[in-house]
N, C-alpha and C positions, 0 to 999 in steps of 0.2 A: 724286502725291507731295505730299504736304501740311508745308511749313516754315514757322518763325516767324521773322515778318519782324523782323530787325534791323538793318537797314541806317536810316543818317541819325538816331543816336540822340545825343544832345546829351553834353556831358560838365561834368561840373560844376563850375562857379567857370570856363567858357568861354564867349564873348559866340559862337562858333563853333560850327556842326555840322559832326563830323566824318562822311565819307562813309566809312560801312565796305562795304565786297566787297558785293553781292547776292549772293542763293540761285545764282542762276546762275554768277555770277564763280565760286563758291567751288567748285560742282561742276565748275566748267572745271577748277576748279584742278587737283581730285581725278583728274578722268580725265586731264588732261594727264601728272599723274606717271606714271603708268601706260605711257603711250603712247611716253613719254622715258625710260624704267627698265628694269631687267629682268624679267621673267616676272613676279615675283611680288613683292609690299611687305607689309611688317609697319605696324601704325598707326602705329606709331614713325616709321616710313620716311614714311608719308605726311605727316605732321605736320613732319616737319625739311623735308622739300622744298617743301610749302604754306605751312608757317609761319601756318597755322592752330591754331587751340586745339585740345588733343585733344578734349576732349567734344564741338564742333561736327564735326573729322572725323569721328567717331566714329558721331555722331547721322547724319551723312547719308552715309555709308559702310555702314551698316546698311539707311536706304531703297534704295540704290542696289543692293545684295544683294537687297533683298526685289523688286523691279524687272527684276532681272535685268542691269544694264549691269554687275555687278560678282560675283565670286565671291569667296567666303570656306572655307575650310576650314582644317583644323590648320596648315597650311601658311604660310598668309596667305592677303593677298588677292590676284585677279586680273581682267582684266578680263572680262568674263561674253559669255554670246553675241549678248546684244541690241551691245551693241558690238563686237565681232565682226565681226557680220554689216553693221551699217554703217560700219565701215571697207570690207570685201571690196564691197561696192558702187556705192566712188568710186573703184576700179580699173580701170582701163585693161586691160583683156584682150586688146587685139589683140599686143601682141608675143607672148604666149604662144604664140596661132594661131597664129600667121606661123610659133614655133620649131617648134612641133609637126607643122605641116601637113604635109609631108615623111615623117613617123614614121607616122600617119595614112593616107595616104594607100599606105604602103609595109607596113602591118599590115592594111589591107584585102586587097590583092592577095595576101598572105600567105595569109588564113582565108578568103577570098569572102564574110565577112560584115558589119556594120556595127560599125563602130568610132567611138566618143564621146570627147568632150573635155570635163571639166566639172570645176568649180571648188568649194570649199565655202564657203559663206556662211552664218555662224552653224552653225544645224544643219539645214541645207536643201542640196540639190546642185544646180547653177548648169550648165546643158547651155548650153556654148559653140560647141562644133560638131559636126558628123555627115557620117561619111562611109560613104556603100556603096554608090554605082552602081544598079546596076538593081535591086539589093535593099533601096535606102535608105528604102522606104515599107514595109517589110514589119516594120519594129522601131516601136509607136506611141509613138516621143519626139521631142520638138519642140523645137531651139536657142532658146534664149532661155527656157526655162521651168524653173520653182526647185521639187523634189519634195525630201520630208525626207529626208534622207540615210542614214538606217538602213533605208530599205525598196528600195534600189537595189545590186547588188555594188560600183559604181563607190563610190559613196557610204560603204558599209561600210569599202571598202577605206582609203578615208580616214581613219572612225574609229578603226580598227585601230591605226594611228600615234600615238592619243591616248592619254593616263591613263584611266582607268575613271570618276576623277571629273569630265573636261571631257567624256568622251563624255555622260556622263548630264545637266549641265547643257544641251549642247547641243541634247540629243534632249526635254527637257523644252521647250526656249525652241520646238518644233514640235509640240507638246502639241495644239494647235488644227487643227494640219493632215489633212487628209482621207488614210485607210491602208486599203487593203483587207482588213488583218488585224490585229487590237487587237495595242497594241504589247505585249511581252512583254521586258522589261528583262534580265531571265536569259539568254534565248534568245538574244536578242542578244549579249552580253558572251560567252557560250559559242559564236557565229560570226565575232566578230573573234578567239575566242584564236584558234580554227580558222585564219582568217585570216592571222594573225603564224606558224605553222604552217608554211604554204605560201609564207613568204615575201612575205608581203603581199598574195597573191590571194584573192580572195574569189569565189566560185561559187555561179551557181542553175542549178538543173537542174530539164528541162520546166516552165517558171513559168509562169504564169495560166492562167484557166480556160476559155479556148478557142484556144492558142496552145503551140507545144512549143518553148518558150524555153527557151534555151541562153545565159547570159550571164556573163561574168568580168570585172572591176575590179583593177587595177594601181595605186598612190599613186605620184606624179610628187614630186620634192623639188628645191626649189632653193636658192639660198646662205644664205636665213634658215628653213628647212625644210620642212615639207609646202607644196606648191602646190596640186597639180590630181590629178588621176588619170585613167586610161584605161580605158575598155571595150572589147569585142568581144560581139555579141550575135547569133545565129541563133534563127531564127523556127520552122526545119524540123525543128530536131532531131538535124540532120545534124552539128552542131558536137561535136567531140569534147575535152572538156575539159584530159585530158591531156595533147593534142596540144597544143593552142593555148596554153595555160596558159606554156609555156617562151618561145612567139614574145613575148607580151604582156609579160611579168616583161620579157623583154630589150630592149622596145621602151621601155618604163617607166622602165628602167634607162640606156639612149643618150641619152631624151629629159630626165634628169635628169641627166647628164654636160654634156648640151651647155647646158645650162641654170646649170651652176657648183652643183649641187646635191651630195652623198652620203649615199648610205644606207649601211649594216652589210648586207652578203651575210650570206645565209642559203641553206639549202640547198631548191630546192621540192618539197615533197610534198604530194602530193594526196589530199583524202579517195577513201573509195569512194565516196559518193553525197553528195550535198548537193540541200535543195529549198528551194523560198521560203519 
């Protein structure tokens, strides 16, 4: 981010330098508004709460756009994924587990299969925990590791709850990350409508290429909205989507009650087939 330095500029007919804001101060400022506001500001909005000159919001409201810490659209502005994602990573996740672990633990003995807990950050899916017994090494995801979030159903199921245009800021700020299938922006937006469908479940069936994965994603909400989401994933094939699809949604839906969350009921329906 390249800015011109005005700070400690003299002013004339004064024996005094006055000290104006650094580059940094002033982008504190900017993001600060944001982070203290609601959703979305207009420059106007930012300039009366920084009390900043428009042209310098304006000037570095545009790098921060081109940067990614900031989104812009007809709308206004927002804040982008790169921020985002570093806010969701000086979060404290264990009370989460702790509420969920119970749900988890009570949606495994359910399906017999492996069931995940993970978060999203920016536009990456954040695996908090895993649970499935004697089947827990048969699914290869590992807690603690951050995979884009459009190539997971948990993950999907997440974006499904966003605008079309924070999914796709999101899914760009992952642009770099390693897919085992070139991303397809269409495809995707035509598996979250699917998605929103089913009532917020999102489905792969038989996934990768030496494994007959079976996996469904649930969006968790709590009192400021989207949190986290839920999987169920079988490795054998044996998982029957229909079936399990009602336990997850209701598990989704308890664990986002007891959380102080609410979603809009919808009714679930299922495609006939879905693949990765």
């Amino acid at each position: 981010m390249s800015f011109t330095p005005e700070e400690n500029t003299p002013i004339a007919g004064s024996d005094e330098r006055v000290q104006r804001p650094s580059v940094v101060e002033r982008v504190t400022q900017i993001l600060d508004a944001f982070q203290q506001s609601p959703d979305r500001l207009l420059l106007e909005d930012v300039t009366a709460i920084t009390s900043l000159p428009r042209s310098t919001a304006f000037r570095l409201m545009t790098q921060l756009v081109e940067l990614g810490w900031l989104d812009h659209d007809a709308h206004g502005y927002r804040l982008g994924a790169r921020a985002i994602g570093m806010s969701a990573r000086t979060h404290d996740h264990g009370g989460l587990r702790s509420m969920a672990a119970r749900m988890l633990n009570r949606l495994h003995l359910q399906t017999r299969a492996v069931v995940h807990l993970a978060v999203l950050e920016g536009g990456l899916l954040y695996y908090l925990d895993k649970v499935g017994g004697p089947v827990l090494d048969s699914i290869p995801s590992t807690v603690g590791t951050r995979v884009p979030a459009d190539t997971t159903p948990m993950g999907r199921a997440m974006l499904a709850t966003l605008s079309p245009e924070r999914v796709d800021a999101l899914v760009a700020s992952t642009a770099d990350h390693p897919r085992r299938a070139p991303l397809d922006l269409m495809d995707l937006h035509r598996r979250l409508g699917a998605c929103r469908q089913r009532g917020g479940v999102d489905i792969v069936r038989n996934g990768g290429p030496h494994q007959r994965i079976n996996a469904l994603g649930a969006p968790v909400h709590g009192p400021d909205g989207l949190l986290a989401s839920i999987g169920v994933s079988c490795s054998d094939g044996q998982l029957v989507p229909e079936h399990v699809a009602p336990l997850l949604l209701s598990a989704a839906r308890h664990l986002t009650t007891d959380l102080g969350g609410t979603v809009g009921g919808r009714n679930l329906r299922l495609a006939e087939s879905e693949t990765a």
